[in-house]
KOLPA-211216 format. One record per residue (C-alpha): chain; x, y, z; residue number from 1. Coordinates in steps of 0.25 Angstrom, whole numbers, always signed. Last residue first. Layout:
<atoms>
chain: A x: X y: Y z: Z resi: NUM
...
</atoms>
This chain:
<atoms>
chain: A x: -111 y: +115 z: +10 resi: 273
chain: A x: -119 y: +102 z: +7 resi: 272
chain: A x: -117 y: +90 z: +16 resi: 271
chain: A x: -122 y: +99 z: +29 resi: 270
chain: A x: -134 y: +96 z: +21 resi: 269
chain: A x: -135 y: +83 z: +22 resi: 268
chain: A x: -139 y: +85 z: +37 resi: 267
chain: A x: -144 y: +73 z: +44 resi: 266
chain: A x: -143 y: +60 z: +33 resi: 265
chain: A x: -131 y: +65 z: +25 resi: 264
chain: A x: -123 y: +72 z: +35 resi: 263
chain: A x: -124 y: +60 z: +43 resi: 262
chain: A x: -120 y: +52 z: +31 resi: 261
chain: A x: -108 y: +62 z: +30 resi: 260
chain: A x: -104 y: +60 z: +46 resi: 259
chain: A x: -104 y: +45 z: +45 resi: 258
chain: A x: -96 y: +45 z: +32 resi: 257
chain: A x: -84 y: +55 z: +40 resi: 256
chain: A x: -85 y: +48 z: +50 resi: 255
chain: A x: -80 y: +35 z: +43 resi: 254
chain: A x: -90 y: +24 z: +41 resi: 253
chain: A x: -87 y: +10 z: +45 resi: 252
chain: A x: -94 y: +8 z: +58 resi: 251
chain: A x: -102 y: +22 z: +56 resi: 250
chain: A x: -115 y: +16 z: +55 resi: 249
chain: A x: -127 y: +24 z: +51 resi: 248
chain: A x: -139 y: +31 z: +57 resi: 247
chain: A x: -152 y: +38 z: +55 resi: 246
chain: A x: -161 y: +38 z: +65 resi: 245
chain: A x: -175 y: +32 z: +65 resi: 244
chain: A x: -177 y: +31 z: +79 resi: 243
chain: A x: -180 y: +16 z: +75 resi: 242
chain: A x: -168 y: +13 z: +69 resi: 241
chain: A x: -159 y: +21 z: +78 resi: 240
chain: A x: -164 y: +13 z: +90 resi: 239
chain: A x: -159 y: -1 z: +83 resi: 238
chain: A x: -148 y: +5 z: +77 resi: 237
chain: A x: -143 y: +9 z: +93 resi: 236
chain: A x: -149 y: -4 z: +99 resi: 235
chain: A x: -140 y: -12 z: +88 resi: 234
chain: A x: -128 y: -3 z: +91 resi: 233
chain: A x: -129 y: -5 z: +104 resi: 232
chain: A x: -132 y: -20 z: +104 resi: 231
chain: A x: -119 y: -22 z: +97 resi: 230
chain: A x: -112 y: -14 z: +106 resi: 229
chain: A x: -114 y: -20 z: +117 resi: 228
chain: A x: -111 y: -34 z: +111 resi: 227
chain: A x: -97 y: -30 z: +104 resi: 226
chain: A x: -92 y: -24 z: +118 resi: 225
chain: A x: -88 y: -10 z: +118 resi: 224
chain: A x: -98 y: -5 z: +130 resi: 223
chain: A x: -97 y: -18 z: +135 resi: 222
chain: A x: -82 y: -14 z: +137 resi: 221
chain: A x: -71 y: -22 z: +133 resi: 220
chain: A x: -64 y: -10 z: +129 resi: 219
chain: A x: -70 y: +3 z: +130 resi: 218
chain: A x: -63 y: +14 z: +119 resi: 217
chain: A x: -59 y: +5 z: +111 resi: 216
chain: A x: -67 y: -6 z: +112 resi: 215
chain: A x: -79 y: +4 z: +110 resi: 214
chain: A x: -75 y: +5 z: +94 resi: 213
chain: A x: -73 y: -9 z: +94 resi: 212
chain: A x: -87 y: -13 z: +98 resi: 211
chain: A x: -92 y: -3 z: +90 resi: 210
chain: A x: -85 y: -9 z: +78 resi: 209
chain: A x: -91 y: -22 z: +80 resi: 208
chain: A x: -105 y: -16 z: +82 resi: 207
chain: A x: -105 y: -8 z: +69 resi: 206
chain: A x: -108 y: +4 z: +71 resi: 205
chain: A x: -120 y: +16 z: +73 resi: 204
chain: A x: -123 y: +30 z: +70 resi: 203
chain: A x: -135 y: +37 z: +70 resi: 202
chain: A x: -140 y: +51 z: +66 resi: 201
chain: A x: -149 y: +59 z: +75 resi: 200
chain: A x: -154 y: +74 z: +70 resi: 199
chain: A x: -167 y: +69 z: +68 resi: 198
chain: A x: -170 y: +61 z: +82 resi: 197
chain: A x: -167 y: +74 z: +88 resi: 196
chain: A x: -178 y: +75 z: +99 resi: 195
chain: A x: -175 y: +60 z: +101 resi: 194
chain: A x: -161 y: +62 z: +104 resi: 193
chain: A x: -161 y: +67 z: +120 resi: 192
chain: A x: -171 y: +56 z: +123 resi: 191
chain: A x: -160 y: +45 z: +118 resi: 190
chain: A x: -165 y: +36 z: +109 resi: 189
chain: A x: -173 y: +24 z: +111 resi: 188
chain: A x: -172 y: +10 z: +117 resi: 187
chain: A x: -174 y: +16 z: +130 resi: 186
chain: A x: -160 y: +3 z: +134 resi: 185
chain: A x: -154 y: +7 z: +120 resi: 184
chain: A x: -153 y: +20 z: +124 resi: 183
chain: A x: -148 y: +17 z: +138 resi: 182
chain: A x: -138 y: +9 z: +130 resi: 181
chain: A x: -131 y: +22 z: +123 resi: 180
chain: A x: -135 y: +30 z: +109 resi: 179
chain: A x: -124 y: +40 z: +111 resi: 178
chain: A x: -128 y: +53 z: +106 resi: 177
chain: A x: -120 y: +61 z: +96 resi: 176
chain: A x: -121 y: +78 z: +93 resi: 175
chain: A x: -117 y: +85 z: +79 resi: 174
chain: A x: -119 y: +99 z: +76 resi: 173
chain: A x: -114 y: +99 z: +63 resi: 172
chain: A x: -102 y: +106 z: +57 resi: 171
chain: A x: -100 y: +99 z: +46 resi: 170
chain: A x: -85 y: +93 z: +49 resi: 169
chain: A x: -84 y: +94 z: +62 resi: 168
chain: A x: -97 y: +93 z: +67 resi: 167
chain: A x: -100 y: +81 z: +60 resi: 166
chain: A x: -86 y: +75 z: +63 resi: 165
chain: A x: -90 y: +78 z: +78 resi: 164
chain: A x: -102 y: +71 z: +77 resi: 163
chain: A x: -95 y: +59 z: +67 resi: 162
chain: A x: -84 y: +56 z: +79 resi: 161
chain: A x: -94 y: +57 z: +90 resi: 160
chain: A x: -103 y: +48 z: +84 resi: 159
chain: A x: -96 y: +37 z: +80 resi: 158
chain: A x: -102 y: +25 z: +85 resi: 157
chain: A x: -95 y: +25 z: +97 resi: 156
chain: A x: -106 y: +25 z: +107 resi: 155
chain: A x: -120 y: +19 z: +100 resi: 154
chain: A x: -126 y: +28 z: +90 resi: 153
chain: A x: -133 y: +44 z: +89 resi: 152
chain: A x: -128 y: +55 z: +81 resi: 151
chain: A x: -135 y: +68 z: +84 resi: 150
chain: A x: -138 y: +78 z: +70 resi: 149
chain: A x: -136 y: +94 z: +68 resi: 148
chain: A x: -137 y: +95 z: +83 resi: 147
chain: A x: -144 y: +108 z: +88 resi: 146
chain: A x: -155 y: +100 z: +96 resi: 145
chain: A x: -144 y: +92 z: +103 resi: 144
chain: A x: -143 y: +106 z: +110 resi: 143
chain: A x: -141 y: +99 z: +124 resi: 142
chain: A x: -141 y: +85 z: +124 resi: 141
chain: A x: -126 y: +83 z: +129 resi: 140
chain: A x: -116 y: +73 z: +130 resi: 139
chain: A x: -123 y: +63 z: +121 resi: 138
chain: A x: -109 y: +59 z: +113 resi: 137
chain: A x: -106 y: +71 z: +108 resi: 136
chain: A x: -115 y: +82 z: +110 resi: 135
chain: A x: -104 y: +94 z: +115 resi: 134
chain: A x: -95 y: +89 z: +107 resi: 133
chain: A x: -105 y: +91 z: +95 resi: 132
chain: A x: -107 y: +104 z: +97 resi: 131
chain: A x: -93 y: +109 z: +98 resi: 130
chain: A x: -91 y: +103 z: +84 resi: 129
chain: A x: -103 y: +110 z: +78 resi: 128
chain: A x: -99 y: +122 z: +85 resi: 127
chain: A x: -87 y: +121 z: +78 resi: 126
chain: A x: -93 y: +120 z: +66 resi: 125
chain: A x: -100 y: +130 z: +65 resi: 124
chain: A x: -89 y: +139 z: +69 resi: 123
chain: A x: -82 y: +133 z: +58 resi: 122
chain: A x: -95 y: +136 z: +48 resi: 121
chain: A x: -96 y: +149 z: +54 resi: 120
chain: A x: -81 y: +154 z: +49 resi: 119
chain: A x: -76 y: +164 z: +51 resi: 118
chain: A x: -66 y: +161 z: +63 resi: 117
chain: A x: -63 y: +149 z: +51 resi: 116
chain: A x: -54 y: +160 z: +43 resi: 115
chain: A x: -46 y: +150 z: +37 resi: 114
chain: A x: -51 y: +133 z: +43 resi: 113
chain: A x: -51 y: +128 z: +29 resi: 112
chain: A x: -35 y: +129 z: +26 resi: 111
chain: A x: -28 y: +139 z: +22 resi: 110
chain: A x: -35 y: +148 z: +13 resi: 109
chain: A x: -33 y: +150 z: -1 resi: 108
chain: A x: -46 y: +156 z: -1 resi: 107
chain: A x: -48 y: +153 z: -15 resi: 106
chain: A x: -49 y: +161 z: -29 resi: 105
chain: A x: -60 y: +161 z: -38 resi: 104
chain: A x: -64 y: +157 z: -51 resi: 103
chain: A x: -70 y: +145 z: -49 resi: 102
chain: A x: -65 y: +136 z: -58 resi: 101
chain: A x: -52 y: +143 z: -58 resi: 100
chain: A x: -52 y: +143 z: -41 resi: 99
chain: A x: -56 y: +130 z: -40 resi: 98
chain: A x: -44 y: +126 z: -48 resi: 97
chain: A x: -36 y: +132 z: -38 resi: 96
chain: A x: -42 y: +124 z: -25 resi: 95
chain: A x: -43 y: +111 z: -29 resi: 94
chain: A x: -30 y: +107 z: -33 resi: 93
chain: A x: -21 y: +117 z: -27 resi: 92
chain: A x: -28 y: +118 z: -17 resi: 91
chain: A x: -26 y: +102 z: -15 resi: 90
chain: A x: -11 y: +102 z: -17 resi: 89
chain: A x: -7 y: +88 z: -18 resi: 88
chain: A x: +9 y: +86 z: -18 resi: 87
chain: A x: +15 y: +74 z: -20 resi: 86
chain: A x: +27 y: +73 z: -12 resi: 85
chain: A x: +39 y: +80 z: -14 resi: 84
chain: A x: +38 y: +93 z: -10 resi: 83
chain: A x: +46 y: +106 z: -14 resi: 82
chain: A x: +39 y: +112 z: -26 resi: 81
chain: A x: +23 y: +110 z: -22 resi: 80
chain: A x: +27 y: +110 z: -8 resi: 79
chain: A x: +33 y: +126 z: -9 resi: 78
chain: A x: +22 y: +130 z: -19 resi: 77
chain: A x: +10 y: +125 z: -9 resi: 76
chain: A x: +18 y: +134 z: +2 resi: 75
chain: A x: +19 y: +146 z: -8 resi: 74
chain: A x: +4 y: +143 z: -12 resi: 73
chain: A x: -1 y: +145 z: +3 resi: 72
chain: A x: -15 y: +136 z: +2 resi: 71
chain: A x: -9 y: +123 z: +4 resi: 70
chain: A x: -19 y: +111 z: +5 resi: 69
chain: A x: -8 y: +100 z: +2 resi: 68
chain: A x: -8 y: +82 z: +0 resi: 67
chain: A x: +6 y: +78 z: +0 resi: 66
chain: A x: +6 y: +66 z: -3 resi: 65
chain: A x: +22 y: +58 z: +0 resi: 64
chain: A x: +31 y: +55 z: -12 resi: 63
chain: A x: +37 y: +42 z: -10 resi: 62
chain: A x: +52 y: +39 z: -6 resi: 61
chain: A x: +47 y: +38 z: +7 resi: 60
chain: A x: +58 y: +44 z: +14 resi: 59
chain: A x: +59 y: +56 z: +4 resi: 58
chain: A x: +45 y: +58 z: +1 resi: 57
chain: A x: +43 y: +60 z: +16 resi: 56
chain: A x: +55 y: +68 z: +18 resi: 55
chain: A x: +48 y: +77 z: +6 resi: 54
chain: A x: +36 y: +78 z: +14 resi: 53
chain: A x: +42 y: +83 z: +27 resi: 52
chain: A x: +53 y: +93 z: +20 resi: 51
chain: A x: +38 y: +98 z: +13 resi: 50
chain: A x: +33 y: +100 z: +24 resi: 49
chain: A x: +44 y: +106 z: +31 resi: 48
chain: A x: +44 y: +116 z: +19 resi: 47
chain: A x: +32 y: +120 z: +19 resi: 46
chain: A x: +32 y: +122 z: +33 resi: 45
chain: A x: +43 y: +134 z: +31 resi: 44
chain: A x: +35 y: +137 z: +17 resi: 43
chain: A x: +22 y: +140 z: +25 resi: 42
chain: A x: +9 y: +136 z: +29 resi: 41
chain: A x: +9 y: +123 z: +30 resi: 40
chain: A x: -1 y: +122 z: +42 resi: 39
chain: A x: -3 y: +107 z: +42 resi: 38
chain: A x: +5 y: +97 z: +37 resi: 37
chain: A x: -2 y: +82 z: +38 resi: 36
chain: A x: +4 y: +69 z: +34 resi: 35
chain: A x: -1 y: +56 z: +32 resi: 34
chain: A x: +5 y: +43 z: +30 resi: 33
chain: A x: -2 y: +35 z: +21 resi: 32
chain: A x: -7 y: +22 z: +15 resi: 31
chain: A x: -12 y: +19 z: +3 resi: 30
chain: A x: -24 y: +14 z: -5 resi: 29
chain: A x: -27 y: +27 z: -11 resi: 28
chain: A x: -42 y: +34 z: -11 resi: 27
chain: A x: -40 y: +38 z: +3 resi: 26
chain: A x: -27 y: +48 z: -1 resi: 25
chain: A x: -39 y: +58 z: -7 resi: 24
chain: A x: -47 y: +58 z: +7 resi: 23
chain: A x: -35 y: +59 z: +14 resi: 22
chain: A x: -31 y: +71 z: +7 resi: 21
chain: A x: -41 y: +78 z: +7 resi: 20
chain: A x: -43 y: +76 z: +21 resi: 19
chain: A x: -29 y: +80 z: +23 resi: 18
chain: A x: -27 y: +90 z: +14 resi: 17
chain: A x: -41 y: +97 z: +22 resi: 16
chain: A x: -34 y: +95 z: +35 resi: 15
chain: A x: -21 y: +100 z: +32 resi: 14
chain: A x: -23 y: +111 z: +43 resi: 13
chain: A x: -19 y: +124 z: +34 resi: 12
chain: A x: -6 y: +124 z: +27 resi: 11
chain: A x: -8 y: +112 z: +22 resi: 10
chain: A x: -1 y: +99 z: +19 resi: 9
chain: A x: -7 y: +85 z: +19 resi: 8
chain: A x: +7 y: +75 z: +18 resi: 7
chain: A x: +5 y: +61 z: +14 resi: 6
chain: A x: +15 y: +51 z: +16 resi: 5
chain: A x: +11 y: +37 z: +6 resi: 4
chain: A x: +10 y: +24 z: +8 resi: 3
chain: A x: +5 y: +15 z: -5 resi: 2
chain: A x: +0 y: +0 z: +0 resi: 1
</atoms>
């Protein structure tokens, strides 16, 4: 199998080279070492990035992927001359011939987050995040009322992660309930839930998974055990099924896909911007 070094450059986080990145590199049947070099921002760092990249070439004897979202042309100009990996310039790619076709010339800023004390959307955001926190894992009814959607399931199916990935990314107001044996026991949702029965979105698991899941984290604890939560998750089905809740299983889907399908299903909207 081909290994590769890959270097995501930037002067601003990296992150969006990164994700691009990845998400190009994912198609090959390869592995990698990866590299991030944030806040590149001036020949002096240029010039350590690129001593780093060339070592790298050197020992390997293989170019490494450098994948770039520079903005300051005399620092793109330096890699461009003096690297010896391949070089992939995203702005350069996407950015300038966005400009002919449209006629217009880009911000050129660094990164996403310029100016971003401006922006209503960050704040947004940020309350979105601060929200969520706040209604993780039952830890508070107040202002359930203001969620944009409630995720209900068994412990350590996923909710937590997905909430604050919801918020993160689309700035949703995401809270998550624990669906917990007293539940099972009235054999009906929680009291606090049922006024919001249309903002709540399901997720379940595999059982086997579960079990490994809570293995970690409690081991050789009935609350981990393959029995225990087998009858969770089929009581937790069982009640979604007739609540009429909306739900899916998050035992191979990444959180990215669980957080999409939401979308899809609560507020396909927030799809559109």
């Amino acid at each position: 199998m081909t290994t590769r070094t890959v270097f995501f450059i930037s002067d601003g986080t990296g992150i969006t080279a990164e994700t691009f990145g990845n998400a190009i590199l994912a198609q090959f049947d390869m592995t990698s070492r990866h590299v991030r070099l944030p806040f590149i921002d001036t020949i002096d760092k240029a010039h350590q990035a690129v001593r780093q990249i060339n070592h790298t070439a050197e020992v390997e004897n293989r170019k490494p992927l450098v994948f770039t979202t520079i903005v300051n042309v005399e620092v793109l100009q330096f890699f461009e001359q003096h690297c010896n990996g391949m070089l992939l310039d995203m702005f350069g790619t996407f950015v300038r011939p966005l400009e002919v076709e449209l006629g217009i010339k880009s911000h050129h800023r660094v990164g996403r987050f310029s100016d971003i004390s401006k922006s209503q959307a960050y704040n947004d955001r940020i309350a979105a995040i601060n929200f969520s926190l706040e209604h993780d894992d039952g830890q508070s009814d107040r202002d359930l009322q203001q969620s944009d959607v409630i995720l209900v399931g068994v412990s350590r199916s996923g909710k937590t992660p997905t909430s604050l990935y919801l918020a993160m990314q689309y700035g949703l107001k995401a809270s998550n309930y624990p669906l917990i044996p007293e539940d099972f026991d009235r054999n009906h949702l929680p009291p606090a839930l049922v006024p919001h029965r249309a903002k709540l979105f399901g997720l379940t698991i595999n059982p086997e998974r579960l079990s490994e899941i809570r293995n970690e984290r409690r081991p050789n604890s009935r609350y981990a055990s393959l029995e225990n939560c087998r009858m969770e998750v089929a009581a937790a089905e069982s009640m979604m099924r007739r609540s009429g809740i909306r739900w899916l299983s998050t035992t191979t889907k990444s959180i990215e896909e669980i957080a999409t399908t939401i979308l899809q299903e609560v507020r396909p909207e927030r799809l559109t911007y």
